[in-house]
SEVO-797110 format. One record per residue (C-alpha): x, y, z; residue number from 0. Coordinates in steps of 0.05 Angstrom, whole numbers, plus 5000, padded with zeros to 4 digits. Layout:
BEGIN
<pt X="X" Y="Y" Z="Z" n="NUM"/>
...
This chain:
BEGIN
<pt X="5000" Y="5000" Z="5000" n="0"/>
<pt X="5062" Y="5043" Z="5011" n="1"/>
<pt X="5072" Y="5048" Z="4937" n="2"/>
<pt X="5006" Y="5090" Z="4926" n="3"/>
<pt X="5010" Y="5145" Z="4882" n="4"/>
<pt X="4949" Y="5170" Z="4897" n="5"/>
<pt X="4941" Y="5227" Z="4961" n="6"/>
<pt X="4901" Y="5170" Z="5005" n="7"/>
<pt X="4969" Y="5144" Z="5029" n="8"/>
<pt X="4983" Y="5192" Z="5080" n="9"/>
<pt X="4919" Y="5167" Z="5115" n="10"/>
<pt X="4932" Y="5101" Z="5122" n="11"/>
<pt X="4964" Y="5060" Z="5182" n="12"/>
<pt X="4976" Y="4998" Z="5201" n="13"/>
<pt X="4948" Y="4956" Z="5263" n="14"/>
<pt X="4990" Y="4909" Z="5301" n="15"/>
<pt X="4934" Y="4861" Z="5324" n="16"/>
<pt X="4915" Y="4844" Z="5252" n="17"/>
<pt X="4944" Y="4842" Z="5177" n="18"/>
<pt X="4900" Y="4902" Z="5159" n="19"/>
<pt X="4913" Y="4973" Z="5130" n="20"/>
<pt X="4858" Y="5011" Z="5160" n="21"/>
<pt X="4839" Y="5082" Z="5141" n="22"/>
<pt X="4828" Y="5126" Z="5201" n="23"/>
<pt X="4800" Y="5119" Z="5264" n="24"/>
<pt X="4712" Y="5104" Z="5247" n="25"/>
<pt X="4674" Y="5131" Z="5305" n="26"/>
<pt X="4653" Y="5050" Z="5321" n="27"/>
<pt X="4650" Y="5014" Z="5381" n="28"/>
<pt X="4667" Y="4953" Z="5325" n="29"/>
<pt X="4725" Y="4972" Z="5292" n="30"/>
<pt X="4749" Y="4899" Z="5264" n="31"/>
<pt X="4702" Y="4910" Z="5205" n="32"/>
<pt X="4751" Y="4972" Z="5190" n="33"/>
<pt X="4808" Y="4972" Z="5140" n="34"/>
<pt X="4832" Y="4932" Z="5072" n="35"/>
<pt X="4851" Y="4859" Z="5090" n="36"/>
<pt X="4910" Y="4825" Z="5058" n="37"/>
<pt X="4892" Y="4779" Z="4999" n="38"/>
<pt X="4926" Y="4717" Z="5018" n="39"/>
<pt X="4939" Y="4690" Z="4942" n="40"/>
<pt X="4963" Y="4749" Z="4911" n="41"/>
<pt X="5030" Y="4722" Z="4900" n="42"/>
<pt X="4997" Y="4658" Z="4857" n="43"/>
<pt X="5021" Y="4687" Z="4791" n="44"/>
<pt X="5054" Y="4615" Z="4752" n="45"/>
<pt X="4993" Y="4567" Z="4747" n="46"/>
<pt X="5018" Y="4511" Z="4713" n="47"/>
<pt X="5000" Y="4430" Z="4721" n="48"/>
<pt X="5045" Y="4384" Z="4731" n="49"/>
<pt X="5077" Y="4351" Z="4673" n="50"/>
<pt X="5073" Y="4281" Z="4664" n="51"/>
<pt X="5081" Y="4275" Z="4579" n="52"/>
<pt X="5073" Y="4246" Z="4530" n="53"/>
<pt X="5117" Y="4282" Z="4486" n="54"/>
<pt X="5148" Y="4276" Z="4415" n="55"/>
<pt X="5220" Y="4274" Z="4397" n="56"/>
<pt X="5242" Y="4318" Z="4348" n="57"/>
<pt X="5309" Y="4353" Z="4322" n="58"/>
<pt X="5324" Y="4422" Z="4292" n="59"/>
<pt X="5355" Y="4389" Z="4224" n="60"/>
<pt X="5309" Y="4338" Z="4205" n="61"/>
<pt X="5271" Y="4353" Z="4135" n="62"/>
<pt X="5210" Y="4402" Z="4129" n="63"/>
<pt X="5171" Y="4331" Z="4107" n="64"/>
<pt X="5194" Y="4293" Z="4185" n="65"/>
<pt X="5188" Y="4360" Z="4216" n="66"/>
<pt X="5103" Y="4365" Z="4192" n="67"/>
<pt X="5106" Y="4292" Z="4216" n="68"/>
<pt X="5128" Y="4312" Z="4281" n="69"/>
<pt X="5082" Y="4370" Z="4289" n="70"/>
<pt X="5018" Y="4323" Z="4272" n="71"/>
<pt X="5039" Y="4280" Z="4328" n="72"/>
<pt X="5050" Y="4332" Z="4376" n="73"/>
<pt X="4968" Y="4341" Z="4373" n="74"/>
<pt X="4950" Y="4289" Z="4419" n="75"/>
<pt X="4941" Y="4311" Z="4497" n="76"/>
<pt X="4987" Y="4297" Z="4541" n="77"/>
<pt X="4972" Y="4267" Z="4610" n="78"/>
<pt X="4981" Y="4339" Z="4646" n="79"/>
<pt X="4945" Y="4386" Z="4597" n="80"/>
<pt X="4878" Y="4329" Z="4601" n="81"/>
<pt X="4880" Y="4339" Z="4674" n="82"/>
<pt X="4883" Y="4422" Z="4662" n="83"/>
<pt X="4831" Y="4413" Z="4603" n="84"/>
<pt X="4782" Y="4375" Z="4663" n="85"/>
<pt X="4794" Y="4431" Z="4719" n="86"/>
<pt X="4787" Y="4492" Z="4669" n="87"/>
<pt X="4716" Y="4461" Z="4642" n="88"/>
<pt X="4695" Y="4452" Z="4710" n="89"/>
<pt X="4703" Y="4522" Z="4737" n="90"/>
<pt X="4677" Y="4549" Z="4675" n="91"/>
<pt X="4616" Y="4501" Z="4676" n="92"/>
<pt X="4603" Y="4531" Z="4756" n="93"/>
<pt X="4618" Y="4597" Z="4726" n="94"/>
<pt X="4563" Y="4592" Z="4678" n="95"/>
<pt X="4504" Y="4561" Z="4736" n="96"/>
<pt X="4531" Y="4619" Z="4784" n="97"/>
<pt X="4522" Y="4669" Z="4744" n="98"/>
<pt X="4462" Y="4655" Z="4708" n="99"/>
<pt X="4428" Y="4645" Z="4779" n="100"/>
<pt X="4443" Y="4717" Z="4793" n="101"/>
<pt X="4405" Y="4743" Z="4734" n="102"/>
<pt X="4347" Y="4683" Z="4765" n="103"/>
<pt X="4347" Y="4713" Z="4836" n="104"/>
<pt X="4345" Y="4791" Z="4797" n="105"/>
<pt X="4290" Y="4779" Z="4755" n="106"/>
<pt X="4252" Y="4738" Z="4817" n="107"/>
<pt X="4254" Y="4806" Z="4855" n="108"/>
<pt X="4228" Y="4836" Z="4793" n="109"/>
<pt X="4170" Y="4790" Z="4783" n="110"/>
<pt X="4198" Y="4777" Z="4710" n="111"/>
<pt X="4225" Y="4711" Z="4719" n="112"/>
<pt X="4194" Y="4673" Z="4674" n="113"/>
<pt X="4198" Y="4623" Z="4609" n="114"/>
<pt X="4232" Y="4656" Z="4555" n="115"/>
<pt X="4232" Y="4608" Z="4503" n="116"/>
<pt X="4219" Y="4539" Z="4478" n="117"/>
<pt X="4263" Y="4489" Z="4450" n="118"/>
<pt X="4255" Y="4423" Z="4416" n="119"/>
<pt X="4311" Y="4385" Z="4407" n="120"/>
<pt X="4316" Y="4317" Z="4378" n="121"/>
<pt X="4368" Y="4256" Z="4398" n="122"/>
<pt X="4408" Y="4243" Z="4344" n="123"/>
<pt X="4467" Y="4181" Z="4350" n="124"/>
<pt X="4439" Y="4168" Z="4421" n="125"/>
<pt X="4459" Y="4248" Z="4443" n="126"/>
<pt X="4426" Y="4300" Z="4451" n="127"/>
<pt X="4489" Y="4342" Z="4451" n="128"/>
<pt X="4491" Y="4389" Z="4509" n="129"/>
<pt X="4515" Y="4387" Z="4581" n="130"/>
<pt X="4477" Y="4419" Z="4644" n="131"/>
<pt X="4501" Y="4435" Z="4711" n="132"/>
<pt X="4475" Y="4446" Z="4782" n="133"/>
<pt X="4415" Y="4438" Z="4816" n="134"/>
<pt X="4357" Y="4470" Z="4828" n="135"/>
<pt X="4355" Y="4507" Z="4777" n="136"/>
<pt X="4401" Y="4470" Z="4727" n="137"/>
<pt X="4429" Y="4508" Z="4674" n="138"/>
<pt X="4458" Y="4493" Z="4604" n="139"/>
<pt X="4537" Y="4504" Z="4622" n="140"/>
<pt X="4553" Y="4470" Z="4542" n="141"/>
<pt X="4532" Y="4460" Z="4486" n="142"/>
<pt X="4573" Y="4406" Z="4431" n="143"/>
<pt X="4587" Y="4436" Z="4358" n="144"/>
<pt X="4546" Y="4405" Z="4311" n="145"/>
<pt X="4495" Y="4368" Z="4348" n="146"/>
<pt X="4420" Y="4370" Z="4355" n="147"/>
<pt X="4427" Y="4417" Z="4421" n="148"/>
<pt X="4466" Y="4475" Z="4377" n="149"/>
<pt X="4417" Y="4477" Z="4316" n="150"/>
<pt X="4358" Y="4479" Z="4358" n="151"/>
<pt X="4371" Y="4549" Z="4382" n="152"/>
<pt X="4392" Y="4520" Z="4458" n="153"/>
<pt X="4439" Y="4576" Z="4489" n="154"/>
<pt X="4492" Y="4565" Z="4549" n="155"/>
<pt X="4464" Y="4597" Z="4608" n="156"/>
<pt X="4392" Y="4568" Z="4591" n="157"/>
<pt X="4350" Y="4556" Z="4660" n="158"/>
<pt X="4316" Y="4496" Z="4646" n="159"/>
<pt X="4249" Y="4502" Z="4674" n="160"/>
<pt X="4206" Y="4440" Z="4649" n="161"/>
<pt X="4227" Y="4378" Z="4619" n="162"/>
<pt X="4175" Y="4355" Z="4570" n="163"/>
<pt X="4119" Y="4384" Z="4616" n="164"/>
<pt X="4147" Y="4373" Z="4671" n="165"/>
<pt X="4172" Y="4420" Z="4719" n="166"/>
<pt X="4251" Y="4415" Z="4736" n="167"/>
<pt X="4262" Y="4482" Z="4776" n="168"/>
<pt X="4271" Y="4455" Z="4839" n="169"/>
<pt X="4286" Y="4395" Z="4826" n="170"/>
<pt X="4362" Y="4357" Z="4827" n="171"/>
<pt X="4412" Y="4348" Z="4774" n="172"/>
<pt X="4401" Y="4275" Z="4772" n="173"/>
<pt X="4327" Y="4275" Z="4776" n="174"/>
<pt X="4334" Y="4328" Z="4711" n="175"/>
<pt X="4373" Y="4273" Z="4682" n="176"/>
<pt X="4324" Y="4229" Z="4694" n="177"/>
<pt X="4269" Y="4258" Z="4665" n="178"/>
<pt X="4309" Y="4274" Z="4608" n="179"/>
<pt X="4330" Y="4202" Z="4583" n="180"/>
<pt X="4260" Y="4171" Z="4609" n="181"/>
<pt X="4222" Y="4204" Z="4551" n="182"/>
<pt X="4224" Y="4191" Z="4482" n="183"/>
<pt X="4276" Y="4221" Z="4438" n="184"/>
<pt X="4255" Y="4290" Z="4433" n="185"/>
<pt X="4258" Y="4342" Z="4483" n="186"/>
<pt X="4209" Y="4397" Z="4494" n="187"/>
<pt X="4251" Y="4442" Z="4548" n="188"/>
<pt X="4220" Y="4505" Z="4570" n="189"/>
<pt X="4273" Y="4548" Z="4590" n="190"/>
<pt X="4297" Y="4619" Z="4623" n="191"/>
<pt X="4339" Y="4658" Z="4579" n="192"/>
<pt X="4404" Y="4693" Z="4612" n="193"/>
<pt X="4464" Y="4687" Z="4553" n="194"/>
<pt X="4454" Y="4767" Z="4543" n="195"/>
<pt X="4486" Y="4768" Z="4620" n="196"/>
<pt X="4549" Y="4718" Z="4599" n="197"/>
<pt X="4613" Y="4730" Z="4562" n="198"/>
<pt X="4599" Y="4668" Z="4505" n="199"/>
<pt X="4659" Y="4625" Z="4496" n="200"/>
<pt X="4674" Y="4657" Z="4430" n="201"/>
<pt X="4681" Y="4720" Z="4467" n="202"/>
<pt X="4725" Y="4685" Z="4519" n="203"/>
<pt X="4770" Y="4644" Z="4482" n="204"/>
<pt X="4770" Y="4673" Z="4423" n="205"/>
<pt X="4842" Y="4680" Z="4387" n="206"/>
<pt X="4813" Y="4746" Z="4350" n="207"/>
<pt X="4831" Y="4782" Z="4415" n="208"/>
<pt X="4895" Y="4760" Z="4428" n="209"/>
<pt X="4958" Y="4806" Z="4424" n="210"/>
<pt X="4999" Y="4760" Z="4393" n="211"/>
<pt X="4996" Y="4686" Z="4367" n="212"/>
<pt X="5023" Y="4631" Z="4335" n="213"/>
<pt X="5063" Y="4561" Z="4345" n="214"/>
<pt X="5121" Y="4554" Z="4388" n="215"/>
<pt X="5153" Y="4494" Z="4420" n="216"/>
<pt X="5145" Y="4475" Z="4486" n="217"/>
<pt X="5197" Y="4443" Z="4526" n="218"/>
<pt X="5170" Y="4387" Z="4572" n="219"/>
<pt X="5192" Y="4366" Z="4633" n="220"/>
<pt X="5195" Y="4443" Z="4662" n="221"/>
<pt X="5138" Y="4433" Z="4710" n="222"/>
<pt X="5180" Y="4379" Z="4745" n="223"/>
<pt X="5246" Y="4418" Z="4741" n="224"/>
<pt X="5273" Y="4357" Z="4705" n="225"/>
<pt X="5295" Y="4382" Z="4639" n="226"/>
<pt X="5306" Y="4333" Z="4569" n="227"/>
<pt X="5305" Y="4347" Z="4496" n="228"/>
<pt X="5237" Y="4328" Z="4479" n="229"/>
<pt X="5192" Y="4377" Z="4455" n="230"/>
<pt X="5113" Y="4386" Z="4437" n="231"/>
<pt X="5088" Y="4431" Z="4381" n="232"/>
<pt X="5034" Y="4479" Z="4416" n="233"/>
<pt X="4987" Y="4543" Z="4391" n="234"/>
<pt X="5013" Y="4601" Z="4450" n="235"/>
<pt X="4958" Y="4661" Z="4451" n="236"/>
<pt X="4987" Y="4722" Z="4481" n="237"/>
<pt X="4916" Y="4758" Z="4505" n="238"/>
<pt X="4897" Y="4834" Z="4541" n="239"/>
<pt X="4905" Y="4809" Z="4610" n="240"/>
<pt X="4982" Y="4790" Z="4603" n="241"/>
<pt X="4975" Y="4714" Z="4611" n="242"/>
<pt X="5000" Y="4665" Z="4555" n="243"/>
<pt X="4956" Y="4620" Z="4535" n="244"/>
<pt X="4968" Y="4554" Z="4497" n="245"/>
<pt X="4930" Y="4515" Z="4460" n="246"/>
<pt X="4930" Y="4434" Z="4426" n="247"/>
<pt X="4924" Y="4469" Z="4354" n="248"/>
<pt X="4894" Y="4539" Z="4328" n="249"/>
<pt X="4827" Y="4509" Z="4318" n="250"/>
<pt X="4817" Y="4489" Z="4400" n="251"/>
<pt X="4777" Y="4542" Z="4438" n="252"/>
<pt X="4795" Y="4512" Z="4500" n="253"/>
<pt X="4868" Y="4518" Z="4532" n="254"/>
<pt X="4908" Y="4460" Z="4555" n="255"/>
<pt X="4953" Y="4509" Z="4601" n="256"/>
<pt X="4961" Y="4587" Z="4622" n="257"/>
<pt X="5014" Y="4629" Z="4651" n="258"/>
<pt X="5013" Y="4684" Z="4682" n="259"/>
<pt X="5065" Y="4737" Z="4663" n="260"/>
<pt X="5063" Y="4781" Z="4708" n="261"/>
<pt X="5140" Y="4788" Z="4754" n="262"/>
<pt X="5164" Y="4743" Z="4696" n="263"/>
<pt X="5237" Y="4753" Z="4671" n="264"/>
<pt X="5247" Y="4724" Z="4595" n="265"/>
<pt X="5315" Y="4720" Z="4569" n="266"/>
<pt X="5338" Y="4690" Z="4497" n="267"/>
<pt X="5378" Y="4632" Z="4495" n="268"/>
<pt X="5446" Y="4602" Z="4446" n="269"/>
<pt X="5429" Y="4549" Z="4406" n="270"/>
<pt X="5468" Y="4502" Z="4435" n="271"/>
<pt X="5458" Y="4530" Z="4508" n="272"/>
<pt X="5444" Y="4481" Z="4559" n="273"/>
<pt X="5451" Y="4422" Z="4512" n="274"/>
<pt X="5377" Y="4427" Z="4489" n="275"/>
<pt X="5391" Y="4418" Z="4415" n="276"/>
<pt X="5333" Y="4464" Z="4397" n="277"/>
<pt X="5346" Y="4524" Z="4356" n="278"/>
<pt X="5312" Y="4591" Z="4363" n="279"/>
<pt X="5304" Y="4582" Z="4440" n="280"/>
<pt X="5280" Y="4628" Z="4495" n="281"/>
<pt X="5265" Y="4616" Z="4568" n="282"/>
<pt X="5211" Y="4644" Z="4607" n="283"/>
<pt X="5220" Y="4647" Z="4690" n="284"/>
<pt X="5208" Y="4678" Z="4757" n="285"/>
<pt X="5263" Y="4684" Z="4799" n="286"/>
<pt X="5272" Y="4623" Z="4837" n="287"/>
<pt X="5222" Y="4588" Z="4800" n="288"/>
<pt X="5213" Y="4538" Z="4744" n="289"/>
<pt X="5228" Y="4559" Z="4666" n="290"/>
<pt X="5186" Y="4547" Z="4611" n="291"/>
<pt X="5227" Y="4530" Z="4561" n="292"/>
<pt X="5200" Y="4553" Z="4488" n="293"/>
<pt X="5231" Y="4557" Z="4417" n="294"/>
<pt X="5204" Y="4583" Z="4360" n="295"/>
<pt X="5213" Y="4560" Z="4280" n="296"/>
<pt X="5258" Y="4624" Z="4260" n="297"/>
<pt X="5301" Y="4683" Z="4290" n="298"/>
<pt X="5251" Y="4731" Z="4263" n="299"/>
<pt X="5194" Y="4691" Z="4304" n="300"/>
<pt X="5232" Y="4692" Z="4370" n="301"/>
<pt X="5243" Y="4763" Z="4369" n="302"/>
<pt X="5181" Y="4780" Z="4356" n="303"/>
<pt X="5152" Y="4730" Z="4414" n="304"/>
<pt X="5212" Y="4765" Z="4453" n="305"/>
<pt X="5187" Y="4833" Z="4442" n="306"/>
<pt X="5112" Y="4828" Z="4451" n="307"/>
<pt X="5127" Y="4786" Z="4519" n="308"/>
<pt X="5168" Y="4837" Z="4554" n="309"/>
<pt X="5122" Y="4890" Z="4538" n="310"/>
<pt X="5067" Y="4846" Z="4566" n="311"/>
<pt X="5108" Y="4830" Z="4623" n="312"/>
<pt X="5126" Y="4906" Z="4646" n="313"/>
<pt X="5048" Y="4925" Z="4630" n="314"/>
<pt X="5034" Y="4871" Z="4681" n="315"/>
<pt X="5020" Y="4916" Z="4738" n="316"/>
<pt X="4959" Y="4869" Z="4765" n="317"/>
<pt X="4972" Y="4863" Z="4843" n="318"/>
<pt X="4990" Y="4941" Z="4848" n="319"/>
<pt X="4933" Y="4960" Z="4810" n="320"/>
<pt X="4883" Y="4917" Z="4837" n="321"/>
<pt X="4898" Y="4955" Z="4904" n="322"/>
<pt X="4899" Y="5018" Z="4880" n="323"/>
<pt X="4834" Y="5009" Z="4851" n="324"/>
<pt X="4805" Y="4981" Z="4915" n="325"/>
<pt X="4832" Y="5041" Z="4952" n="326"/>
<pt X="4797" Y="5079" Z="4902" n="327"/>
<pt X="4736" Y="5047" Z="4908" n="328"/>
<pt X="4734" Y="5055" Z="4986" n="329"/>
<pt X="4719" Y="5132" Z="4975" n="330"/>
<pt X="4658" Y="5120" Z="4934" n="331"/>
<pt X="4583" Y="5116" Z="4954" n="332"/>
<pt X="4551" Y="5051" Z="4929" n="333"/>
<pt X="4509" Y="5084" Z="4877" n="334"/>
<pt X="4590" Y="5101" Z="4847" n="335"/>
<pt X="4611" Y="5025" Z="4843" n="336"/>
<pt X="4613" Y="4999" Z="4780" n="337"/>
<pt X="4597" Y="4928" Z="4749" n="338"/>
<pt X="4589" Y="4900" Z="4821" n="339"/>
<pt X="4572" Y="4823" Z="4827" n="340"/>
<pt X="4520" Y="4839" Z="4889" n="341"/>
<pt X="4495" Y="4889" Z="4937" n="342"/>
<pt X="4447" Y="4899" Z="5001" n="343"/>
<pt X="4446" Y="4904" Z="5068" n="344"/>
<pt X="4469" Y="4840" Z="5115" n="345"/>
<pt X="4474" Y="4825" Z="5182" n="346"/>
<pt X="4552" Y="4816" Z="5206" n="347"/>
<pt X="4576" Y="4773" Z="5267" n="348"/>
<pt X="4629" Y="4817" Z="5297" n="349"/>
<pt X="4691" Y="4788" Z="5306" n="350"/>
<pt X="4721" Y="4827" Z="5372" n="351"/>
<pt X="4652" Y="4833" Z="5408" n="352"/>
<pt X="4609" Y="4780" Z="5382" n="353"/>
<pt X="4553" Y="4824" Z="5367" n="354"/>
<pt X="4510" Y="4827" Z="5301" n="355"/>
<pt X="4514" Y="4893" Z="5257" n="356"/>
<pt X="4471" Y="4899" Z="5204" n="357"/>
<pt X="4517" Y="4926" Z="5143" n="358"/>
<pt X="4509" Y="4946" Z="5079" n="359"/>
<pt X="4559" Y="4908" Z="5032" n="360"/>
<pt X="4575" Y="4912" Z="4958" n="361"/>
<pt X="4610" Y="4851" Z="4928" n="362"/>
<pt X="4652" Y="4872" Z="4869" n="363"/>
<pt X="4719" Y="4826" Z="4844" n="364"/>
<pt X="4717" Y="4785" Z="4903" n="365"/>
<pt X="4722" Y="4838" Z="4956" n="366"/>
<pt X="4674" Y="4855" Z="5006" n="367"/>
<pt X="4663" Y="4930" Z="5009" n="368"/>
<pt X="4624" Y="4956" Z="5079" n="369"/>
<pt X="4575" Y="5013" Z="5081" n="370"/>
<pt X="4545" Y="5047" Z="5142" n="371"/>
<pt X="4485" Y="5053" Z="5104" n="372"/>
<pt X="4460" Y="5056" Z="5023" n="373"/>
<pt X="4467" Y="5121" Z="5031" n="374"/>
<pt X="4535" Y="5131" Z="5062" n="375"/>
<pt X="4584" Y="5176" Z="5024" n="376"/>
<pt X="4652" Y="5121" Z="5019" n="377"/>
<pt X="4663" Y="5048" Z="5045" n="378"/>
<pt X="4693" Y="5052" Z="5115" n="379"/>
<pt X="4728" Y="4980" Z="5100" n="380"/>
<pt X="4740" Y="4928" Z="5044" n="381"/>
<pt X="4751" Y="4848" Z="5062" n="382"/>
<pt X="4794" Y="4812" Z="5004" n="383"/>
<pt X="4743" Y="4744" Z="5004" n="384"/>
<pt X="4810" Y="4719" Z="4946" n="385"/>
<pt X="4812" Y="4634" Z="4962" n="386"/>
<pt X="4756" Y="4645" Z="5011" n="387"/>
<pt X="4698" Y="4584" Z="5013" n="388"/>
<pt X="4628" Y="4602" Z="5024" n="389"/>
<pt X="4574" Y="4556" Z="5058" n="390"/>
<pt X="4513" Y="4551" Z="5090" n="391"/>
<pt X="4527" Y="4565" Z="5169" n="392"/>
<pt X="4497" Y="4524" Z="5225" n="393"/>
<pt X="4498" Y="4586" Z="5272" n="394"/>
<pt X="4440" Y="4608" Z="5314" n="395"/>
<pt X="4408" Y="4662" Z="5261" n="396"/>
<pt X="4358" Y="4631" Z="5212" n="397"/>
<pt X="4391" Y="4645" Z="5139" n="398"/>
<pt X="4464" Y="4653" Z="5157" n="399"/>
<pt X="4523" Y="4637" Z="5109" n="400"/>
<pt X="4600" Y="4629" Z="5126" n="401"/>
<pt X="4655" Y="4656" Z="5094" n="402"/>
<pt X="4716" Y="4605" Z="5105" n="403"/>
<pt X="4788" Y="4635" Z="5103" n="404"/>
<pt X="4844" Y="4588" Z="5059" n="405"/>
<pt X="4893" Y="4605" Z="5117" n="406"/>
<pt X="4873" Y="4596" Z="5189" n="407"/>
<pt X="4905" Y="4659" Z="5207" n="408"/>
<pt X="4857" Y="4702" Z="5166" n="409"/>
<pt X="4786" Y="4722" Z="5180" n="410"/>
<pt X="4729" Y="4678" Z="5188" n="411"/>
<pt X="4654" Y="4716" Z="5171" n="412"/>
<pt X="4592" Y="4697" Z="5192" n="413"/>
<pt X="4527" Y="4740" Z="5160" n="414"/>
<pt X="4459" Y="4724" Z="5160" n="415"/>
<pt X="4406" Y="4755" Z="5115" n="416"/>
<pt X="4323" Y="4777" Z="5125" n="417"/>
<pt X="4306" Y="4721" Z="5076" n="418"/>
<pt X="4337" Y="4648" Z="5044" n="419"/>
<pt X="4324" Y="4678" Z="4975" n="420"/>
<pt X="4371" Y="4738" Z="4996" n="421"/>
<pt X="4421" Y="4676" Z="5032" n="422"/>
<pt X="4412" Y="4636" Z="4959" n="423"/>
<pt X="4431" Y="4707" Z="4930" n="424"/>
<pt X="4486" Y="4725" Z="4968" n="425"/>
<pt X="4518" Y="4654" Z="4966" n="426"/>
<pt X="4513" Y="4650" Z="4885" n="427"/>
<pt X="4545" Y="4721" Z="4872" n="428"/>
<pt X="4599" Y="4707" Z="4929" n="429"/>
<pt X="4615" Y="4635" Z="4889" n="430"/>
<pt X="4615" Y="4663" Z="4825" n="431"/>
<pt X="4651" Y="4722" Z="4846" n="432"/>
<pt X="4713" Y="4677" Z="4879" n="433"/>
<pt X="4713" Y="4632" Z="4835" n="434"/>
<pt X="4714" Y="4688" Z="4766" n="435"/>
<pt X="4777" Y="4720" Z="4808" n="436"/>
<pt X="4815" Y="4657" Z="4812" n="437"/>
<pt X="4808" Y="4649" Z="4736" n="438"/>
<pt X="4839" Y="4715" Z="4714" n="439"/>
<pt X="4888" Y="4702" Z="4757" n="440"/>
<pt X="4907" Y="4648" Z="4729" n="441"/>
């Protein structure tokens, strides 16, 4: 917080009896709601899985004809990038339920939830070709390319409300399936529409937005420090927020592993440094970490990887601007904060007196912002909620959730709200909110 260019650091100090930076002295007889707490996984910038290959051999002189061959059999998975494939398509499959049961629980206040369309869609090949997820509601997290789900007009995000007559919104994700594969091979599925409120995976994945693409080779073996001349032939996507993608082929939407670049160091390499027998190489590393080992098919194409990486890595100012735009946002009213992921008032379990408090709270990136009241002037305090699990809580107010810290020596929350709609509410937007943060940072 020291490094604040802005005038609010002169009124900041820190508190001995907790890992806070808290702004002035809040005429409170609670003051542990006061103050920005530490995110404890800001320092997770390298995501990578651990490698377990299934790699190719290949050499920098064999023939343009064995070199193709190579690069055709570098398109199968390996071990490591199926397990990364798995975890990235099930966050973005509890992305998709999350967030579409926050338009649901919007439109309920409204009195506009209701059935937005109807689709018929037939089984073809013994599929139906799309994927839901959750329970009560479900929701369409994916739909396969060419399959009877996609030209039917079936959208991810869909609430599936009835199931060939019969109604599915409160009912289990098995039961849905159920009902599904008991009746004949057509589908009448009345459903909610909320795609207009998610980023489509074109818009997500999409290599039209990237700042830089193309092939490069991929050293394996760097997860496990254990380095050997085998390579794998892999489509790298260099996108807006600084982390390199990389994909099976150019054609994949999905990626098989990220990095994050930001307190990276890149540096080019000889060609016959380290003994790696790959020409056109260049290393990518934090210090005191593990390199990623890359090489390119030309000097031209390694420079230019070169040059677009370092800019990328000196634009990546994430961690020191994420803070200075939460200490921005702690001087605004509510009615100021932007694209925030929920808001209203809930009741707070202190932590230094026990007592209830009845707060008003605006959830935006996975912090907790606290208002006196909707119509207070700036947030007296902000809670980073970063690696945080959220969960019904068996306390003794009707309604409550729990917030549960990833370190024991962070802050545990308690809140409880007027209504279980408001609970079902707050406990989607915090889950989506957590769990959307942990994906852009990795």
């Amino acid at each position: 917080m020291a490094r604040s260019t802005t005038g609010s650091s002169e009124q900041l100090k820190t508190v001995d009896s907790s890992p806070s930076v808290l702004p002035g002295n809040p005429d409170d007889d609670e003051n542990d709601d006061y103050g920005i707490y530490d995110a404890p996984y800001t320092d997770r910038n390298w995501i990578y899985v651990d490698e377990r290959e299934e790699v190719v051999t290949t050499n920098a002189h064999l023939s343009p004809t064995d070199q193709e061959s190579s690069r055709r059999e570098s398109v199968s998975s390996t071990e490591s990038e199926q397990d990364f494939r798995k975890r990235y398509q099930a966050v973005t499959h509890r992305m998709v339920h999350r967030k579409s049961c926050l338009e649901m629980y919007k439109r309920q206040i409204l009195k506009s939830f209701e059935c937005d369309k109807t689709v018929i869609v037939r089984r073809e090949s013994g599929e139906f070709g799309f994927r839901i997820h959750g329970s009560k509601p479900v929701v369409v997290s994916a739909i396969e390319p060419g399959t009877p789900a996609e030209s039917s007009g079936l959208e991810v995000g869909d609430i599936v409300l009835s199931v060939n007559g019969v109604s599915v919104l409160d009912k289990s994700h098995s039961e849905v399936v159920k009902i599904a594969h008991a009746g004949s091979d057509i589908l009448k599925l009345e459903v909610a529409r909320t795609c207009y409120a998610l980023n489509t995976a074109k818009e997500e994945h999409s290599n039209s937005g990237a700042l830089y693409n193309g092939y490069l080779w991929k050293l394996s073996g760097y997860a496990s420090g254990t380095t050997t001349n085998k390579w794998i032939r892999r489509w790298f996507c260099l996108k807006q927020n600084n982390c390199l993608y990389y994909y099976k082929t150019d054609a994949e939407k999905q990626p098989v592993g990220v990095v994050m670049l930001f307190d990276q160091e890149i540096n080019r390499l000889s060609d016959d440094e380290g003994g790696l027998s790959k020409p056109h190489r260049f290393v990518i590393q934090r210090q005191g970490g593990v390199p990623l080992h890359l090489a390119a098919d030309t000097e031209n194409a390694k420079n230019r990887w070169v040059e677009v990486i370092l800019k990328a890595i000196s634009d990546s100012q994430i961690v020191d601007e994420f803070i200075e735009e939460t200490k921005r946002n702690l001087t605004l009213p509510p009615s100021a904060m932007n694209q925030t992921d929920c808001f209203g008032y809930l009741i707070k379990l202190g932590n230094q007196w026990k007592s209830w408090s009845r707060r008003y709270c605006v959830l935006k990136d996975a912090c907790m912002f606290f208002y006196v009241d909707a119509n207070a002037k700036n947030a007296f305090g902000v809670a980073y909620l970063h690696g945080y699990r959220v969960q019904p809580a068996s306390v003794s107010k009707k309604h409550a959730f729990e917030l549960i810290p990833p370190d024991p020596g962070k802050k545990h929350y308690y809140f409880h709200t007027e209504s279980d709609a408001d609970r079902k509410r707050w406990i989607t937007a915090l889950e989506y909110s957590i769990d959307r943060w942990l994906k852009i940072s990795q």
